[in-house]
N, C-alpha and C positions, 0 to 999 in steps of 0.2 A: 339535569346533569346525569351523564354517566357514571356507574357503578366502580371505574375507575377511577375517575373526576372527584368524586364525592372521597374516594377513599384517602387518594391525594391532600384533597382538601382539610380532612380533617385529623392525618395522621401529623401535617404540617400545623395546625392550628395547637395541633394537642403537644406537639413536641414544645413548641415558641413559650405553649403557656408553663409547660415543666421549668423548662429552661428558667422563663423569670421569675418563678416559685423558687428553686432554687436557691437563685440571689439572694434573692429576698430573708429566704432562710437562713441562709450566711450570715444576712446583716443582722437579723434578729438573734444569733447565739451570740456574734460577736461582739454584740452589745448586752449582754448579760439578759436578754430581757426588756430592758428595759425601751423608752418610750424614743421612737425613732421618728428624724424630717418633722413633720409637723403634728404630729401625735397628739403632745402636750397642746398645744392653740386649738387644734380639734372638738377636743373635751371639752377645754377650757371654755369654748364659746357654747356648747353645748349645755355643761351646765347652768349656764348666764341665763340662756333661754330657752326655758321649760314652762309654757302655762299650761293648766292642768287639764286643757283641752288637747294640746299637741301630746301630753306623754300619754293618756287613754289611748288616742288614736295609735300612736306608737308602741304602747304593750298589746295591743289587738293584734296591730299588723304583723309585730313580732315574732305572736304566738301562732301564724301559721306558718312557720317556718322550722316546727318542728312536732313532732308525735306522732300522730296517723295522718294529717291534713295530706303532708309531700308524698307518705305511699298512697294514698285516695288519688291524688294528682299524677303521680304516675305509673297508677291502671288505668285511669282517665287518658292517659296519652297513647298509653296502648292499646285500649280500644276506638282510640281516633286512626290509630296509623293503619290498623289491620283491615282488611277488607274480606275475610274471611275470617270462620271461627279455629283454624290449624291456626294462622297469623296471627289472630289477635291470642289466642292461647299461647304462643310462641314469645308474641311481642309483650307482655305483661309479667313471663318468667325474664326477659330480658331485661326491661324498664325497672323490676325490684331487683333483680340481680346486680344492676348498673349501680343503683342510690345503696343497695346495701350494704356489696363489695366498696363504694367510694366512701361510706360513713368510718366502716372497718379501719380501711387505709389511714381517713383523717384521725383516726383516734391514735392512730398508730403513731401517726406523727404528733401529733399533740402532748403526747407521751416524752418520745423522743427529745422535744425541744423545749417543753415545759416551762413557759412563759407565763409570769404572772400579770393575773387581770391590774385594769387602775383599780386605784386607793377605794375602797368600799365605804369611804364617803360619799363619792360622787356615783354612785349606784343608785338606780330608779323604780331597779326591776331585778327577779331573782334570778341569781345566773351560779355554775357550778363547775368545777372543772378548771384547767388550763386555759391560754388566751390565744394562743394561735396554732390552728390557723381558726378562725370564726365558725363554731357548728351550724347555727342558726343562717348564718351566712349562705355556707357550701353548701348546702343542704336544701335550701331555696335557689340557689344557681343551679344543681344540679336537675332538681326537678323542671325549673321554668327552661332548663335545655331543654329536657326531654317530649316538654309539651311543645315546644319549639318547633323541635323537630318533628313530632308527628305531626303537627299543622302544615309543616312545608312540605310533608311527604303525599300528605292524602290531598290538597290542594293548593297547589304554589302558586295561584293564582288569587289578588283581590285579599292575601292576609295579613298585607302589612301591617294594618291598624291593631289588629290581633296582636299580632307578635314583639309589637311595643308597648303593648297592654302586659303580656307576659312575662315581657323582660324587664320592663317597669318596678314590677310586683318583685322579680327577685332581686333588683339592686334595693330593693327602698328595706325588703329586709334586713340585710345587709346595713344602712346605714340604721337602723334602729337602736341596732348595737351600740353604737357608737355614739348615737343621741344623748341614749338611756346609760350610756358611762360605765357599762360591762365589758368593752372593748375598746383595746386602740384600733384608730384607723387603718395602720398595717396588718391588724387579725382581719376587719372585712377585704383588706385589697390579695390577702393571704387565701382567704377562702373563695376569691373568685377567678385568682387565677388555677388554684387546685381543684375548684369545681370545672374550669375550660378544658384542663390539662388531663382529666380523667374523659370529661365527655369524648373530648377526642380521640382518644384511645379506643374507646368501648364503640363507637361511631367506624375509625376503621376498622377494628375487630369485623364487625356486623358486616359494611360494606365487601371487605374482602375477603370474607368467607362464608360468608352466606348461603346456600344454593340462590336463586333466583324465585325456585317456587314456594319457598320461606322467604321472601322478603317482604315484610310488611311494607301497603300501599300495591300491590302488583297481585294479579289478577292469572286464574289455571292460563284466561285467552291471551296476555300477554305474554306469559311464559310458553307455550302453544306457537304464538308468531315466533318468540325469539328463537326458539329451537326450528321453526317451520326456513326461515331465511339463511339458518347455517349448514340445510341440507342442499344437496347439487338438483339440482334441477331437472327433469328430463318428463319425456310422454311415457303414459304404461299402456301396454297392450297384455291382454293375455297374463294379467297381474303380479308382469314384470318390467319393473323399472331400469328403461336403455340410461345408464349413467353416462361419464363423459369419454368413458376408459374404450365402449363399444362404439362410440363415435370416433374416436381416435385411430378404431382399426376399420373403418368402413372409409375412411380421408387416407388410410395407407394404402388399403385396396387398388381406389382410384387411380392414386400416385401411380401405382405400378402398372394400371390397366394403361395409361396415356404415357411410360417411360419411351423414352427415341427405341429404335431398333437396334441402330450402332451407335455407343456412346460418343464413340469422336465425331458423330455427323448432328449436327445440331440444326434443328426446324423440324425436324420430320418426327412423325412417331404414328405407330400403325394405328389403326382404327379400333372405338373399343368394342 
């Protein structure tokens, strides 16, 4: 896709997901808090069914969705996206800049809206803090975008299976929460549309202002062709370039060497 396409794409993507974050936020003050849709059944079936094999697997997976794991994963994206050491240096002050700026923001709101977690009976695993929007959550969608994305930048070719594999890993964080009875189901569907709604954002940023020779995935010889196709064309002799401006007056020349002699007599015109 083109650089305008992409920018398109994701300033639209990222506006939709604010948008229903929003809502969403509406619905959770104007309910005090308290547990929304099917919230409560959620849990409720969650705690029913815990063997001690599913909540291991489920505090492991949980706990890479938060500490160093997601910054390790995305410098790891940034040195898949970069194809150069300017780029990937570029792209890894980007890719921390993105999840740290979005952690910021979520705490921001977290604050703001200060929703309490469920009943610390039905707790599995330690958790701290406010309930929405999901840290553990956003914070694993953010990161599994950004490996996302550099997988579709440096080869868009043959990574589907990859990138269900990635996206996988950051919804199942997400429901962990929820398992393990730290979270209502509106904190994980809170933290992933505020993790879409940021990618997108920092996704257009990037695309639309970028240079080209900083863009991670893009190479000096690509940047090289794109600048080689927007210049005019021409032969050089004497290591000067005849542009289109000296063709323009060699075609007026002409004109005039073959004009009629006498403008009201028409067919004739003298020899050149």
């Amino acid at each position: 896709m083109k650089r305008g396409d992409v920018a398109e794409l994701a300033g639209s993507c990222g506006l939709g997901a604010w948008t229903a974050f929003g809502v969403l936020t509406m619905a959770v003050v104007g309910h005090d808090g308290m547990a929304l849709f099917a919230d409560a059944d959620i849990l409720s079936w969650s705690v029913g069914h815990r063997p001690d094999v599913a909540v291991a697997f489920a505090r492991g997976l949980t706990d890479t969705g938060t500490g160093l794991v997601p910054y390790a994963l995305a410098v790891l994206a940034a040195l898949i996206a970069g194809r150069t050491p300017r780029q990937r240096a570029l792209a890894i002050a980007l890719c921390l800049g993105c999840l740290g700026a979005g952690q910021a923001l979520r705490y921001a709101v977290m604050a703001l809206v200060a929703r309490p977690r469920p009943p610390l009976t039905d707790w599995a695993t330690h958790a701290s803090g406010w309930s929405f929007p999901s840290g553990h959550t956003t914070t694993a969608a953010l990161t599994a975008g950004l490996l996302i994305i550099a997988v579709r930048v440096r080869g868009p070719r043959g990574t589907t299976p990859l990138t269900l594999v990635i996206g996988g890993w950051g919804a199942l964080v997400g429901l962990t929460r929820v398992y393990l009875g730290v979270h209502w189901f509106t904190d994980v569907v809170g933290g992933w549309l505020f993790a879409l709604g940021w990618l997108g954002l920092c996704l257009w940023a990037v695309a639309h202002g970028l240079p080209d020779r900083w863009t991670p995935g893009t190479t000096d010889t690509d940047s090289d062709s794109a600048r080689g196709t927007a210049e005019p064309t021409g032969s050089t002799a004497g290591g000067r370039t005849h542009t289109a401006p000296e063709q323009t007056d060699v075609a007026r020349e002409q004109r005039e060497d073959y004009a009629p002699d006498d403008p009201g007599r028409r067919g004739r015109s003298r020899p050149a």
